[in-house]
N, C-alpha and C positions, 0 to 999 in steps of 0.2 A: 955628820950622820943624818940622813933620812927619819924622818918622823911616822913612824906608821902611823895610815889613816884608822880611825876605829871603824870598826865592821857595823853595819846596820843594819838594825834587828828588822822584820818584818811586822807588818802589824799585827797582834793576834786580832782574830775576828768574833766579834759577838756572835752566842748564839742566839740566833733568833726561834729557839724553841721557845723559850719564857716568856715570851709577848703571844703569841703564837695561844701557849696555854692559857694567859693570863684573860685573853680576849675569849677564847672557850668559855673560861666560867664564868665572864660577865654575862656572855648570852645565856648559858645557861639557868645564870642568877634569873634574867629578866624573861625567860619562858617560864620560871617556877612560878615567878611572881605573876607573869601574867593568865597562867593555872588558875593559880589561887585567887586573883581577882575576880575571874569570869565564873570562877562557882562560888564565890562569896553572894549574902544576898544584897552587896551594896552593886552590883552589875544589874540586879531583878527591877523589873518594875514594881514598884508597893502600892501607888494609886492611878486609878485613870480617871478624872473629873469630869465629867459632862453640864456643861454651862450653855444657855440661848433657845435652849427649842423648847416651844408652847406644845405642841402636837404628838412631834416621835415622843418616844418611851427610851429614857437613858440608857434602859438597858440592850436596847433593839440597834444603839446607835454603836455600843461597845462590841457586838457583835456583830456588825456589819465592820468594826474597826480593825476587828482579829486580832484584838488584844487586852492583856488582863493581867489584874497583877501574879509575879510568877513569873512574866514572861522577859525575854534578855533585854534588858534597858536600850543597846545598841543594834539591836537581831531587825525592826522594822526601820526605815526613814518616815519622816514627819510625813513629805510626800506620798506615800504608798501609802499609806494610814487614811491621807485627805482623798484621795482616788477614790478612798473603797467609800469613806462617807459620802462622797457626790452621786454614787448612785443608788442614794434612797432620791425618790423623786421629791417630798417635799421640802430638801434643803436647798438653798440657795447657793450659799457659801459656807465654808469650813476652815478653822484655820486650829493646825495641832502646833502647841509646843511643848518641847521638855525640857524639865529642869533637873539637874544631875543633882542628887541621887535616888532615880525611881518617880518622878512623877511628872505624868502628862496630861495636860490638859486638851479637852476637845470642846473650841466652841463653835456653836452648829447656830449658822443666819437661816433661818426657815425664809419660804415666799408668803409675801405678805395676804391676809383673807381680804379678799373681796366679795365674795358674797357667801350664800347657806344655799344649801340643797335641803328638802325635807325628802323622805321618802314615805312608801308606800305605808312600810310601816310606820312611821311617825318618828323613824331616826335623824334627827340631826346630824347636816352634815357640812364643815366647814368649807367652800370653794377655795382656793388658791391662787396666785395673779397666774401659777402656768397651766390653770385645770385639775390639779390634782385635786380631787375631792381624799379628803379624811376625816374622821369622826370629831366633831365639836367638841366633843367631852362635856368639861362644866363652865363653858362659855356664859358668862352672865347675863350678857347683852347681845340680842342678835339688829346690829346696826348698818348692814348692809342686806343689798335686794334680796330677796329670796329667789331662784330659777327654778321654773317649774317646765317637764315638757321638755327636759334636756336629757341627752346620754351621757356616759361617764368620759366616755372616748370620743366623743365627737368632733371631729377638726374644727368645728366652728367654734366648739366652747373653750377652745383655749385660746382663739382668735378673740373672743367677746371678752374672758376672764384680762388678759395681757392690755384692750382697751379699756376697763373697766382700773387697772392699778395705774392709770393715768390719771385716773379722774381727779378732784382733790376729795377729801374726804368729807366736808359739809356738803357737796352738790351728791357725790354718791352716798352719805345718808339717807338723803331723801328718795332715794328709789324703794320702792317696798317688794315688787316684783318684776322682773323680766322672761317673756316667752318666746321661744320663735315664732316667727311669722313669716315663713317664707313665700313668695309670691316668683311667677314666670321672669318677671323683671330686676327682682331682688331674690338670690336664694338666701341670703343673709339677713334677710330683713326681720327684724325683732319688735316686739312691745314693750314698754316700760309703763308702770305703773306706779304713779310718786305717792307721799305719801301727804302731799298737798291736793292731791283730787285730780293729778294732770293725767291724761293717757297720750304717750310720746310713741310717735311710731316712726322708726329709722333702721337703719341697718350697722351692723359691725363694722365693716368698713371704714361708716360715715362718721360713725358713733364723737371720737375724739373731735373730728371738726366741728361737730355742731352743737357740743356741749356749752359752749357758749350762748351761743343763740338759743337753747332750750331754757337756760337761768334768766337769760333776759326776760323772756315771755313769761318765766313761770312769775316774777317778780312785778308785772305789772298787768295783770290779767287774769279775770276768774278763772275757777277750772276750766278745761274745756281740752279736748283733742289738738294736738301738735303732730305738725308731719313734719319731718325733716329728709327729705331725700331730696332728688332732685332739684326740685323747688321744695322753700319752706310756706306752708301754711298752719293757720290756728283755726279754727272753732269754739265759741264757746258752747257749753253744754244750754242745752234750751230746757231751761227751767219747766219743772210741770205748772199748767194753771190750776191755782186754788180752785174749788170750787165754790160758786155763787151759793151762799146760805140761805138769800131768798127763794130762787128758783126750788132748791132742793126742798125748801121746805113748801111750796106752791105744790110740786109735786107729789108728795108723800099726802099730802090731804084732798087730792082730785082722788 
């Protein structure tokens, strides 16, 4: 006798509804949660530190940053934050970081002072290496030239200021004032006025090359007038003559 084969069942097939739901509520899970996260106040910014600047005003830098605590931890990038502080003109540099949970820090490199402006009124006024003039505040010491005879906007002053954060800082202490002096042949041409008794006359231009050969001169030479353009020369100042005590007294009793 023949052995009947046995019959073969088919597979049942899974349903794939349960993975299907399972996966729903996982998403589900992680949009409640992530609800929840972004109205919690661990998402808010809690502080904004301002660190580096002598001049702006912390709070003048927060608000050119358009941001504050309260605000979404994740809502600005670091970048779009340092944009908005570049244009204040006395910064240099900026650099934001944050640290998770809520706080960023903003440190602001100002450009360095080069010289003081006084005005009319008697305000003190800090120059900057790119011309920006801003209020000195409570500057203790004014150790660089004073410019007198300049505008606030003037293209040259920010040509003179940019040569002037060249200089090193012992040769530009010694400056007490610079003016313009423009002439047909130089419209750039400037006066310095040291606070060793020299009168330096040269131009913006020139200014950085010949700051050498000004310190030479000034280091082995009475006061006297210094030109530095084209050709350099010096002068010294021609002393007044005493007066003779005989004479004067000869004459006082004719």
């Amino acid at each position: 006798m023949q052995e009947k084969m046995p019959v073969l069942r088919e597979p049942v097939k899974r349903r794939k509804g349960g993975k299907k739901l399972l996966a729903v509520l996982v998403l589900l899970f992680i949009v409640i949660l992530g609800v929840l996260f972004f109205n919690s106040s661990i998402s808010k910014v809690s502080t904004v530190t301002v660190e580096g600047q002598k001049y702006l005003q912390a709070a003048d830098i927060r608000k050119t940053a358009a941001i504050e605590a309260g605000d979404s931890f994740f809502g600005t990038s670091t970048s779009a934050i340092e944009a908005r502080i570049r244009t204040l003109k006395p910064v240099k540099s900026v650099n934001v970081t944050k640290s998770f949970p809520g706080s960023i820090t903003i440190h602001v490199q100002e450009y360095e002072t080069v010289a003081y402006s006084l005005s009319n009124k008697g305000e003190l006024s800090a120059v900057l290496a790119n011309g920006t003039m801003v209020p000195a505040g409570s500057d203790p010491l004014v150790d660089k030239p004073i410019l007198s005879g300049w505008k606030e906007n003037d293209a040259l002053l920010a040509a003179l200021c940019k040569a002037l954060a060249a200089i090193p800082d012992q040769a530009l202490s010694d400056f007490s004032e610079i003016k313009p002096d423009p002439t047909p042949s130089y419209s750039d041409r400037i006066k310095i006025y040291t606070r060793t008794r020299f009168e330096v006359i040269t131009a913006v231009s020139l200014l950085s090359e010949k700051i050498a050969t000004m310190n030479a001169v000034i280091e082995i030479q009475p006061p006297g007038t210094i030109t530095l353009l084209l050709a350099d020369k010096y002068a010294p100042f021609i002393p007044e003559e005493p007066e003779n005590p005989v004479t004067t007294q000869k004459e006082t009793t004719q």
